[in-house]
N, C-alpha and C positions, 0 to 999 in steps of 0.2 A: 594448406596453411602457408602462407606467404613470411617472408622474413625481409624485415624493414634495412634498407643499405643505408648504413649510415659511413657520410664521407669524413676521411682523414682532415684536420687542420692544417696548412701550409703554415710553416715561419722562415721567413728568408730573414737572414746576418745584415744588418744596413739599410730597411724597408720600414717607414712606418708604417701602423697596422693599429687597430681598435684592443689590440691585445700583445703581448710578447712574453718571450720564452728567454730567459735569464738562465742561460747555459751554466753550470757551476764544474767543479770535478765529479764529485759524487752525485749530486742531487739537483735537480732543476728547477723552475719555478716559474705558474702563467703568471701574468697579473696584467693588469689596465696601465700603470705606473710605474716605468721602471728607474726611476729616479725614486723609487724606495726601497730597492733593491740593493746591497751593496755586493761587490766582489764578484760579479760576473765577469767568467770568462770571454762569453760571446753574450750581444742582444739579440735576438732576431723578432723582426715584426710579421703580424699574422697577415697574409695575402688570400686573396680567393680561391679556393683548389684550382680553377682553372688558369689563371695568371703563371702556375706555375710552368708552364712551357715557356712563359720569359726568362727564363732564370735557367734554362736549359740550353747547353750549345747544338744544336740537332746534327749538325754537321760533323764535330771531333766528338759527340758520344760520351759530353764529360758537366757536369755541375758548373754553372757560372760561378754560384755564391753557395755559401753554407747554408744546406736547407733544413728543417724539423720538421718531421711529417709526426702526427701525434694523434690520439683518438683517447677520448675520456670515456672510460667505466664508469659510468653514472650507478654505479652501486658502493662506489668507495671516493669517488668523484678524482681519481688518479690520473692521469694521464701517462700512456707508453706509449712508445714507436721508438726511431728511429733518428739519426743525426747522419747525414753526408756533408762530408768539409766538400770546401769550396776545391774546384776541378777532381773530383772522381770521377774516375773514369763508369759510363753507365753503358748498359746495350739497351739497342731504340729496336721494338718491332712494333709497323706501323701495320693496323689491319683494315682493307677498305671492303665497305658491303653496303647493299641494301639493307641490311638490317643484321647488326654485330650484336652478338650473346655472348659478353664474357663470365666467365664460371667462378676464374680465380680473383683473390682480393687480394687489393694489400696487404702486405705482411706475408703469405704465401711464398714460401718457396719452390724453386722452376729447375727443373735441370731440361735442356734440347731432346724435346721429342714431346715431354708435358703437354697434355690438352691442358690449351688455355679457357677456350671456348666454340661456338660457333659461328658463321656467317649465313644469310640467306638470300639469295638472288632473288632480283624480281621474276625470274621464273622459277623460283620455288623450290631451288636446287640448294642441298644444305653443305658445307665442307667444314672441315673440322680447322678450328685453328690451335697451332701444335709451337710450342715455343722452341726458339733458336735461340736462348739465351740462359744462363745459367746463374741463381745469385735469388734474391729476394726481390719480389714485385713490389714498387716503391708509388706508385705512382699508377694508374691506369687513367686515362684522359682523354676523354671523349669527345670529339669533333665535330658536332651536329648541323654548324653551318658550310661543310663540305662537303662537294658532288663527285663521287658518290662519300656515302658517308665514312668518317675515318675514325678510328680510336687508336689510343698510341700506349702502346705498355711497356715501362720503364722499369729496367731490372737493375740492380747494383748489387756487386759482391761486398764492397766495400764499406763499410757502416757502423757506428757504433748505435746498438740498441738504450734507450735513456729512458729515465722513470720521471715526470715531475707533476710537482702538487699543484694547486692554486694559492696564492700568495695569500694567507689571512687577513 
């Protein structure tokens, strides 16, 4: 029996998007219009999962802008994940393979040593990939148009976990 991945939402802080995340203290909210919204603390607009490596420093290992990563319960139509403010600090481990099997998902917590997954050589040779970083997987980001192939999984300790509806 196969089980269907279904990807997280990106909302970056200052990005328009088809959609946005209307950050409150308590309580959050999607909606199409955020000019119906009052009293948001932050707006962030929704990006493409994979865009979100723009909005990542690779090099100091930290948040460019305040992100939302979020995933909707289509049984209560809720939406949870996760908020990183702008420059948290993250750890980057980058995986290159002929063909990368990651195991862990978002939201998953990692402490150094954790299989994350597998890699497979073109000669057939299989190595386990074991994480060096410690905190919650935020992010997993797949690299298909590079030789050899990469995936990049992004861990933060840092986070405040959010709850938000869709706007009425």
């Amino acid at each position: 029996m196969s089980e269907n991945y279904v990807f997280y939402e990106v909302y970056v802080e200052g990005v328009e998007g088809p959609r946005y995340l209307c950050v409150k203290n308590d309580e959050s909210i999607i909606t199409s219009n955020p000019a119906s919204i009052e009293s948001c603390s932050k707006i962030l607009g929704l990006i493409p999962y994979e865009r979100v490596i723009d909005y990542i420093d690779l090099l100091e290992g930290r948040t460019k802008k305040t992100l939302g990563v979020l995933i909707e319960d289509p049984s209560t139509g809720i939406y949870r994940g996760f908020l990183l403010g702008e420059n948290t600090p993250i750890c980057l481990q980058e995986v290159q393979g002929s063909y990368i099997f990651i195991q862990s998902k978002e939201g998953f917590s990692v402490k150094p040593g954790d299989l994350l997954g597998y890699t497979v050589s073109d000669k057939l040779e299989t190595r386990k990939i074991k994480s060096n970083c410690e905190g919650l997987i935020v992010f997993i980001i797949d690299q298909p148009w590079e030789e050899p192939r990469k995936t990049l999984v992004v861990v933060a300790s840092e986070y405040r976990s959010i709850t938000a509806r869709k706007n009425p």
